[in-house]
N, C-alpha and C positions, 0 to 999 in steps of 0.2 A: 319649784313653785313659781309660778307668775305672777306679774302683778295686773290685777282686772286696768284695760283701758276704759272701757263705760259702765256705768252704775246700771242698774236694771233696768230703768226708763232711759237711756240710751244717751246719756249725759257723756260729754269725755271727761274721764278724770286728770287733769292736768294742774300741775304747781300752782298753788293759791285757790281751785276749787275744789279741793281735799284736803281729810285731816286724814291722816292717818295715827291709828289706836292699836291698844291692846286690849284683850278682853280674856283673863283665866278662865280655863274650862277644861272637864276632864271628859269630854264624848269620846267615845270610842277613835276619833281620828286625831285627839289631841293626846289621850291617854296612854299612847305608846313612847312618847317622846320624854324627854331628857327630866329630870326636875328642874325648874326656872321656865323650860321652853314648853308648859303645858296649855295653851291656849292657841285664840286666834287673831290674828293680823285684821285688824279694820279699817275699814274703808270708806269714811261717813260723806255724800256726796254734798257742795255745799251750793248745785244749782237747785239739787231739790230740796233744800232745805229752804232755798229763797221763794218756793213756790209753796211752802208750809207740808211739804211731803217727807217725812224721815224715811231715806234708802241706806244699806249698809252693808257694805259686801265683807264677806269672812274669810278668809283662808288660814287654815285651809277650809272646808265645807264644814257648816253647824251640824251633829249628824246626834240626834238625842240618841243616849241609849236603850235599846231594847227594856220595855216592862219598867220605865221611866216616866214620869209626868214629861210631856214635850214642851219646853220654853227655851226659849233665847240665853244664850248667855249676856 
């Protein structure tokens, strides 16, 4: 798995304008993995947060499951 260099809006993610998080979740692409390591690696950009925009990158990918309400972890 890699780690994203630019946020969605094309921000570079670089030491001091990223947090990086955790977020539990069992979709289908976290679900298969270990217990403790069921979630995703986040990625909160923090130019665009200075421009009042929340962007967030996940990995691996948010991927609701099938015949599920869709939301965010």
């Amino acid at each position: 798995m890699h780690v994203p260099f630019l946020c969605p809006r094309g921000h570079r993610l670089v030491p001091g304008r990223v947090i990086v998080g955790w977020s539990p979740c069992v979709c289908p692409p976290c679900g298969g993995r270990a217990r403790g390591l069921r979630g995703h690696r986040t990625y909160l950009c923090l130019d665009c947060k200075d421009e009042h925009v929340t962007t967030k990158c996940y990995l691996p990918y948010h991927v609701p499951a099938q015949g599920t309400a869709y939301r965010w972890p």
